[in-house]
C-alpha positions as CSV (number, residue, x, y, z in Angstrom):
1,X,6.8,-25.3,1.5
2,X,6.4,-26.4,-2.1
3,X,2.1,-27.3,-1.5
4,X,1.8,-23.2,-0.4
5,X,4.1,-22.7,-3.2
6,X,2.0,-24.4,-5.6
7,X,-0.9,-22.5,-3.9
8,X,0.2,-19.3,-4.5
9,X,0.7,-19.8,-7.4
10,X,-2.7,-21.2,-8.3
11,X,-4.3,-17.8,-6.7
12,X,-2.1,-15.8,-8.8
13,X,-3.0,-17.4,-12.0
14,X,-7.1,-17.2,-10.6
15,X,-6.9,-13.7,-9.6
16,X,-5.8,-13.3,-12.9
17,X,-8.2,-15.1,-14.8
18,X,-10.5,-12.5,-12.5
19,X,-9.2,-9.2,-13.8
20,X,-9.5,-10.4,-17.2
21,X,-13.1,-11.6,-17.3
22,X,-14.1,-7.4,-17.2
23,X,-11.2,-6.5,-19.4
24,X,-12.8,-2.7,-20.0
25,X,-12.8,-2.2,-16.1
26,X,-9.3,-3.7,-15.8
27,X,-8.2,-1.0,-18.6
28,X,-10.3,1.7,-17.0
29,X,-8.8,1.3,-13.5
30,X,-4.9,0.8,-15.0
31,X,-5.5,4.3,-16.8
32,X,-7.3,6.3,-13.7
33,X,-3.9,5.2,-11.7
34,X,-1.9,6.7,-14.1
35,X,-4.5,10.2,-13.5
36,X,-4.7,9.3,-10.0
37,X,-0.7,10.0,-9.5
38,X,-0.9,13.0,-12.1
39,X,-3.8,14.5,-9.8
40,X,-1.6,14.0,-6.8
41,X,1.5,15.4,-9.0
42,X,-0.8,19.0,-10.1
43,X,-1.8,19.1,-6.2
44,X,2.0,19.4,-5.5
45,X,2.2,21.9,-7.8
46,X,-0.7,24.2,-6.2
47,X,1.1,23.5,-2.9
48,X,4.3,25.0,-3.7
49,X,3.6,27.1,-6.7
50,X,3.6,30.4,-3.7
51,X,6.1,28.5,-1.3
52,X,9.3,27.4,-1.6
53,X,9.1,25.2,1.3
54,X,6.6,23.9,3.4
55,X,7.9,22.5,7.2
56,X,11.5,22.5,6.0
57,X,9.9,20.3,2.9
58,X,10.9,21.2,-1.0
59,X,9.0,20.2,-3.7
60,X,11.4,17.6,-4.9
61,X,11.6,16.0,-1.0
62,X,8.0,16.2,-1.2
63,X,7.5,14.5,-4.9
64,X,10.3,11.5,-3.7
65,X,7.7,11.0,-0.4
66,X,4.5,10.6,-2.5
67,X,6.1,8.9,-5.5
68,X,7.3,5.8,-2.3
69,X,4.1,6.2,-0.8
70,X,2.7,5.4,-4.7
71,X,4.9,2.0,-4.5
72,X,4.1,1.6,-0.7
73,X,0.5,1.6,-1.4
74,X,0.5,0.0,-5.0
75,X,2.0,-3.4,-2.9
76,X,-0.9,-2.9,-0.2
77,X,-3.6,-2.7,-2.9
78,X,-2.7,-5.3,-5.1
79,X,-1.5,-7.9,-2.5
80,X,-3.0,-7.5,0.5
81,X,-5.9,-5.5,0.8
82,X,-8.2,-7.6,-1.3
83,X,-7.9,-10.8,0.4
84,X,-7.8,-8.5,3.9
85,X,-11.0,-7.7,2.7
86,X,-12.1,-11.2,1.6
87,X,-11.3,-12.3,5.3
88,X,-14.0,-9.8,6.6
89,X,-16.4,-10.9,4.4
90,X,-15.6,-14.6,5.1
91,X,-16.5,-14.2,9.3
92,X,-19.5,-12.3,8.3
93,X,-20.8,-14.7,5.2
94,X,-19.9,-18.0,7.4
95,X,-17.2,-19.3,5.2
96,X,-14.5,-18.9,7.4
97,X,-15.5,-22.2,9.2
98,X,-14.5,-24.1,5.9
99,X,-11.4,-22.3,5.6
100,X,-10.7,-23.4,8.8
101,X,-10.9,-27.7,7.9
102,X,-8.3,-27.1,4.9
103,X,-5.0,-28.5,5.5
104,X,-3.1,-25.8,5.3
105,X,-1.9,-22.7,7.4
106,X,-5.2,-20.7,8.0
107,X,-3.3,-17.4,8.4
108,X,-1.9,-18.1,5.0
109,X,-5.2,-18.7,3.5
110,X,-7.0,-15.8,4.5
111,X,-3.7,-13.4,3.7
112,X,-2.4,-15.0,0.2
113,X,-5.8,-15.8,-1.5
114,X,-7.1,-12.4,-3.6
115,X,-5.2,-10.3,-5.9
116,X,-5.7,-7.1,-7.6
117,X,-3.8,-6.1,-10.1
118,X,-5.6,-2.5,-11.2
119,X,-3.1,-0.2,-9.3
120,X,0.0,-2.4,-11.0
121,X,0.8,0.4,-13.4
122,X,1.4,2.7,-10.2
123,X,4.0,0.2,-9.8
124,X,5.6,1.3,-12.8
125,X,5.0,4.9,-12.7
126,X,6.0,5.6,-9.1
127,X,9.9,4.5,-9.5
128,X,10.1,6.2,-12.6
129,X,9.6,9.3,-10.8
130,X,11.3,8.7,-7.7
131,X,14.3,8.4,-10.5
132,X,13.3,12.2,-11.5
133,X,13.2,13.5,-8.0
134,X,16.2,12.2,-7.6
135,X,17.8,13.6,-10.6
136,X,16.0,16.6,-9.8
137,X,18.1,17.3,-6.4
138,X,21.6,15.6,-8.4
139,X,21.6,12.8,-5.6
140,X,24.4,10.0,-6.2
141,X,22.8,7.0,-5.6
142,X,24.9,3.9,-5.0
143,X,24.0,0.0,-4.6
144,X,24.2,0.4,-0.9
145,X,21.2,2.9,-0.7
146,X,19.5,0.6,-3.0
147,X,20.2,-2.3,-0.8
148,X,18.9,-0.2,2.0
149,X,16.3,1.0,0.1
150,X,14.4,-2.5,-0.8
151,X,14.9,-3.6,2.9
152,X,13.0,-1.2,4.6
153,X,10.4,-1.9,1.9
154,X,10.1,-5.2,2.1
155,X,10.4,-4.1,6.7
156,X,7.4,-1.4,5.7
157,X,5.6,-4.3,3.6
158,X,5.2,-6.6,6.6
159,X,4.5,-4.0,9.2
160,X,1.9,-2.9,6.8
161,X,0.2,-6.1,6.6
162,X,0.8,-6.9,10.0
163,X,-0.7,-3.7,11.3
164,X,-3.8,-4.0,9.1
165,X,-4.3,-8.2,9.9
166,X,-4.8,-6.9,13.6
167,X,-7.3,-4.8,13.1
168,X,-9.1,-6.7,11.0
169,X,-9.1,-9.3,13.5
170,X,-11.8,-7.3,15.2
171,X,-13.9,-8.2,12.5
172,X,-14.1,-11.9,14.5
173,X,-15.6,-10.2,17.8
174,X,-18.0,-8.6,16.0
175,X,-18.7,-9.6,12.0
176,X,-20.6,-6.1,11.2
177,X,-17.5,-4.4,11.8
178,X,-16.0,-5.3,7.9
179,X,-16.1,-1.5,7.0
180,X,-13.1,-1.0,9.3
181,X,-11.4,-1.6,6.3
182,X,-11.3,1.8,5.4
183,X,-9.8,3.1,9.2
184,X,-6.5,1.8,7.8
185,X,-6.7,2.5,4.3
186,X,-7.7,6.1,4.7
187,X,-5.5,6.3,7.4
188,X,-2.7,5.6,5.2
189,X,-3.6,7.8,2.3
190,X,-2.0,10.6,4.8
191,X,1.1,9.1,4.9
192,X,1.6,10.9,1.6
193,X,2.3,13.5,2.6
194,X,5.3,14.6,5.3
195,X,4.8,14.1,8.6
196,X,6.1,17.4,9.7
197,X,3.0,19.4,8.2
198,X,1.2,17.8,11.1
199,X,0.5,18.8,14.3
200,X,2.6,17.5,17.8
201,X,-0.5,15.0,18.3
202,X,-1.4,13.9,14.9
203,X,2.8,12.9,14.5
204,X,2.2,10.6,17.7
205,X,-1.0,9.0,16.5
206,X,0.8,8.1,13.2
207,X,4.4,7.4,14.2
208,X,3.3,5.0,17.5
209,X,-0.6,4.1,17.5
210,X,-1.0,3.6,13.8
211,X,2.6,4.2,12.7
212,X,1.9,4.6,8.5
213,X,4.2,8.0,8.8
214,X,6.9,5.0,9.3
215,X,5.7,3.1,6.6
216,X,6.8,6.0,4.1
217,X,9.2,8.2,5.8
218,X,11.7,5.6,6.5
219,X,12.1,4.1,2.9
220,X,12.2,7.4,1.7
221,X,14.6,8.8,3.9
């Protein structure tokens, strides 16, 4: 335990070093988060400037949703998408033949061994506003709904990854499939917003095929 310790450590500290060698791009990406969630906020806005519900949804249920989905998908991008992706690119490229002679768990290579940290400010940003929605609506929260709260995220934060590891898997059957990426990832973008502005099907395909109306509804609720 202490070696994939030491390990993950090690990729931290690389992935790092990575970021940093482009700091202008690392800057650049930190500060479009911060207009990516304001973009998403103004949308909100438009939405229910002329309702003042949508689906039984208010605008502060609405801006709690998205602000988790903002964490949700802040831990997905910076931990597990990249070396996701780096695992396609390994069947295709060959190199996942050498990954396969190291000593180690191979699962754990291929899931642990990229980071990104651009999206980490939307770490920052989205609890921050999840505190005003919750302000907003006067909801007491107490350490028990916290509790609850960080366990279904870290619950979310494994389905996710274990969701998105099997289809990537496909990639092994046939390497020129490493663009199915992006059927999870855009997938997921509509888990931001709530599940009951969707039709009878749509709620089926995202709540028991692909289920990333779990991955944010649950925690949030």
């Amino acid at each position: 335990m202490y070696r994939y310790f030491l390990l993950l450590k090690s990729f931290l500290v690389i992935s790092i070093k990575r970021e940093l060698e482009y700091r202008t791009n690392t800057i650049l990406s930190v500060a479009f988060s911060f207009v990516w969630v304001g973009t998403t906020y103004l949308i909100l806005l438009v939405m229910f400037g002329q309702a003042g519900k949508i689906a039984g949804w208010s605008m502060s249920d609405t801006t709690l949703l998205i602000m988790v989905y903002y964490v949700i998908s802040t831990i997905l991008r910076t931990f597990i998408t990249p070396s996701i992706v780096d695992f396609a690119q390994s069947i295709r490229l060959g190199r996942l033949d050498l990954l396969l002679t190291k000593p180690v768990d191979t699962q754990f290579m291929v899931s642990c061994n990229k980071f990104s940290f651009s999206l980490i400010s939307s770490a920052l940003f989205g609890p921050a506003l999840i505190v005003y929605g919750l302000l907003q609506r006067n909801i007491p929260v107490t350490l028990e709904q916290v509790a609850a709260f960080i366990l279904s995220l870290c619950a979310t934060t494994f389905l996710m990854y274990g969701v998105f590891f099997l289809i990537m898997t496909s990639c092994v059957f046939a390497d020129r499939l490493n663009n199915v990426v992006y059927l999870f990832t855009s997938t997921f973008d509509m888990a931001r917003y709530p599940k009951d502005i969707y039709g009878f099907i749509p709620q089926r395909i995202f709540t028991s095929i692909l289920p990333v109306a779990l991955m944010v509804s649950v925690p949030a609720d």
